[in-house]
C-alpha positions as CSV (number, residue, x, y, z in Angstrom):
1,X,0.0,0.0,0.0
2,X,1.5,3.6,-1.1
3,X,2.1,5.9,1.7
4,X,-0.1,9.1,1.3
5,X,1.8,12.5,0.2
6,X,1.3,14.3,3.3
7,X,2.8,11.4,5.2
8,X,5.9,11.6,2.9
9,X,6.2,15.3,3.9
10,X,5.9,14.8,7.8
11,X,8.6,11.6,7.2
12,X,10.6,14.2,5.4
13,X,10.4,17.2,7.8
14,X,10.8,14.8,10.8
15,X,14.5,13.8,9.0
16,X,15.5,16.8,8.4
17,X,14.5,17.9,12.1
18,X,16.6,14.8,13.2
19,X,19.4,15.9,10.9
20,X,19.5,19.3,12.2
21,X,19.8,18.0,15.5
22,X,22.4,15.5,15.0
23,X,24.6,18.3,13.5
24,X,24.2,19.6,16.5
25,X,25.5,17.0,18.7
26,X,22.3,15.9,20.1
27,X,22.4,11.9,21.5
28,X,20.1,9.9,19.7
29,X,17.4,9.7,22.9
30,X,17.6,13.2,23.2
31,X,16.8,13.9,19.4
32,X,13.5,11.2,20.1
33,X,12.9,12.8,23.0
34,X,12.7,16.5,21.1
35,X,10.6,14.9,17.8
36,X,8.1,12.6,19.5
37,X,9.3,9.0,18.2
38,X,11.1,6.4,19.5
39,X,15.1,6.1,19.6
40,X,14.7,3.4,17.0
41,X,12.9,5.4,14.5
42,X,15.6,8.5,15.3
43,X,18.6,5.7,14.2
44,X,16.2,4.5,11.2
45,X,16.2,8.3,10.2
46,X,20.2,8.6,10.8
47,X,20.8,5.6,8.5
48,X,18.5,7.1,5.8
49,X,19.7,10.7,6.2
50,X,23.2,9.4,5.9
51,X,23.1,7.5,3.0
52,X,21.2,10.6,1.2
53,X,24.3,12.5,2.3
54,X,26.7,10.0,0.8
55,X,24.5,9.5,-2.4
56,X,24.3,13.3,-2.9
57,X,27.9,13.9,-2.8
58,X,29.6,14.6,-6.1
59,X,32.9,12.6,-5.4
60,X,32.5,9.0,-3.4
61,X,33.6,10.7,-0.1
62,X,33.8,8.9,2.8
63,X,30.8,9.5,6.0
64,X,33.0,11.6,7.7
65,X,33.5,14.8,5.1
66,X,29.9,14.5,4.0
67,X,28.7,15.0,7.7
68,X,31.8,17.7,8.1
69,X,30.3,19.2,4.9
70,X,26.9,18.9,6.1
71,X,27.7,20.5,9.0
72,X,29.2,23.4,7.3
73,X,25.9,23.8,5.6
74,X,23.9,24.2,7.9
75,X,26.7,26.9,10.0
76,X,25.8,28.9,6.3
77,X,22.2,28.5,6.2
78,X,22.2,29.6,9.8
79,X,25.0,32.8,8.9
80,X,22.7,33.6,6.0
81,X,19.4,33.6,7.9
82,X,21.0,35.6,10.7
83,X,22.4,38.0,7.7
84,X,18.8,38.9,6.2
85,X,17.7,39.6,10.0
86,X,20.6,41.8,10.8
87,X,19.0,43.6,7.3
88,X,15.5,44.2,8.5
89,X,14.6,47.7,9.9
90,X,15.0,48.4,14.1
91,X,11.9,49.2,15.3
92,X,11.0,50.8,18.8
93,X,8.5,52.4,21.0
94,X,8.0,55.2,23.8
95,X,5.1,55.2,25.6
96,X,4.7,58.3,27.7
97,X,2.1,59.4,30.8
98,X,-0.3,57.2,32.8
99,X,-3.8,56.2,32.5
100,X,-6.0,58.1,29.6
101,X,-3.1,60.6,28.6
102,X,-0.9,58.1,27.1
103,X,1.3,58.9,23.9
104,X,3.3,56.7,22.2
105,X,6.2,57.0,19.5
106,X,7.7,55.2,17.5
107,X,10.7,54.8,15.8
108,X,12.5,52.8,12.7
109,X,16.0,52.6,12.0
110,X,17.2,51.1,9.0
111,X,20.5,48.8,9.4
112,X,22.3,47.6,6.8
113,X,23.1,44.4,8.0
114,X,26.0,42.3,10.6
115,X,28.9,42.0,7.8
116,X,30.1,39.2,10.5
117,X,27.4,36.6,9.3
118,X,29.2,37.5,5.8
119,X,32.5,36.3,6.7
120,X,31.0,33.7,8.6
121,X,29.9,32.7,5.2
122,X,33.4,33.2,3.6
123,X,34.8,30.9,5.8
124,X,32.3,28.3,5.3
125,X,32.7,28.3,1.5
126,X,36.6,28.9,2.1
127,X,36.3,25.7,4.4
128,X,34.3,23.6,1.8
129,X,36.9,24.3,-1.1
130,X,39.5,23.1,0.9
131,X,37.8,19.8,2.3
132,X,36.9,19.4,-1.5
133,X,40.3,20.1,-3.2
134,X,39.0,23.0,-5.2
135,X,41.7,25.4,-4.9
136,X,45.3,25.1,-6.3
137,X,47.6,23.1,-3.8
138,X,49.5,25.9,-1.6
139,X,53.5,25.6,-2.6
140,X,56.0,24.8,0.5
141,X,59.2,25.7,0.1
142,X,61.5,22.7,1.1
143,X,63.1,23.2,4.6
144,X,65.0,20.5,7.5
145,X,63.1,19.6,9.8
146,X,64.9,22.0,12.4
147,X,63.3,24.3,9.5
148,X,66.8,25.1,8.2
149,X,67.0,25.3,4.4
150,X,68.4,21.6,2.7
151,X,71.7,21.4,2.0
152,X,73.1,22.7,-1.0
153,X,76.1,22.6,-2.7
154,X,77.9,25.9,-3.5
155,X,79.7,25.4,-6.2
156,X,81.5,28.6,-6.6
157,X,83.7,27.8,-3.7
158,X,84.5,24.6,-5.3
159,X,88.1,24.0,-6.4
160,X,88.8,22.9,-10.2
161,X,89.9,19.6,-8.8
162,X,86.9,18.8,-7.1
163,X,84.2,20.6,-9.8
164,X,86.0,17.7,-12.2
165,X,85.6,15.1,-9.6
166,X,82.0,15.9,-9.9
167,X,81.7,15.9,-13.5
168,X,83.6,12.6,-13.6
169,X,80.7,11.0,-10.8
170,X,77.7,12.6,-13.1
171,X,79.6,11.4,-16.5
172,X,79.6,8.0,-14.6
173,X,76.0,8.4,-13.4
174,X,75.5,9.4,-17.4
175,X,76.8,6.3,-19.0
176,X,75.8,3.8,-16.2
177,X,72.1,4.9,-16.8
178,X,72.1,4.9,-20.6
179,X,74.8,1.2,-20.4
180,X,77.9,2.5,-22.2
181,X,80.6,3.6,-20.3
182,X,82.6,6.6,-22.5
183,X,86.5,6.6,-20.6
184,X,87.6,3.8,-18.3
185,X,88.8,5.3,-14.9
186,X,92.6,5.4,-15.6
187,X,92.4,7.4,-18.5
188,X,89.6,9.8,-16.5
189,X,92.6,10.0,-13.8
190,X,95.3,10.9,-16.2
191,X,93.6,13.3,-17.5
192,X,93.2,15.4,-14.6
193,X,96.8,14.7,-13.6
194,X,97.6,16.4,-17.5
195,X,95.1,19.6,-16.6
């Protein structure tokens, strides 16, 4: 038997409720507790509400980033809400004198908003691309680990002697990588002892 719409749409709310809550760090009694169901049907609605997360994802991520990004949804929906309220004229009254003689005034101020809910929401979408891998990796220039700089070898203060040595270990290098070997090691040594 088909379960009527407006069933569907309390099921659906009642998730969503349970979601919210979750996100929150709510136990699983207390989240029953707070809809009206059972503990069972709270864990019935985690399983569900979880695999919709991991289905909805773009990438096959694993539970954890979908709930971290699900979390970070609902920290923007909350910022963006709390943005269009910080928008919405200040209103006030006065009401002055006692009994039958009583005036009243009031008074509207418009704001223009909390910018903090906006970078609130920055950091949230900043937060997402990096969970996500959107943005170019961040280049790290190599150090020790005692965060010295690696060693490298100055080869102006070399001596001829040695900056031939070298040339003689990457020749060597050279010829053992491609298999032919170009002098044999006397001749390499006589001809340094000639220069």
């Amino acid at each position: 038997m088909p379960v009527p719409a407006n069933k569907k749409l309390a099921i659906a709310q009642r998730r969503r409720q349970v979601a919210d809550l979750y996100l929150q760090r709510w136990t699983q009694s207390s989240i029953a507790e707070r809809v009206g169901v059972d503990q069972s049907t709270v864990c019935d609605d985690l399983k569900y509400v979880r695999r919709e997360w991991r289905d909805s994802a773009v990438r096959d991520f694993d539970l954890a980033q979908a709930e971290e990004l699900q979390k970070l949804d609902r920290v923007e929906r909350e910022a963006w809400a709390a943005w269009e309220q910080s928008q919405k004229p200040a209103q006030s009254a006065v009401i002055n004198g006692d009994g039958g003689n009583q005036q009243t005034r009031k008074s509207v101020r418009n704001r223009h908003g909390d910018p903090r809910m906006l970078e609130i929401i920055l950091k949230c979408n900043a937060a997402r691309r990096t969970m996500l891998g959107l943005d170019a990796p961040t280049k790290i220039a190599p150090v020790m680990p005692n965060g010295q700089e690696p060693y490298r070898l100055a080869v102006a203060t070399l001596s001829v002697i040695e900056l031939r040595a070298l040339k003689r270990v990457r020749d060597r290098q050279l010829a053992l990588t491609q298999g032919t070997e170009t002098k044999d090691d006397d001749q390499t040594i006589a001809d340094d002892r000639i220069d």
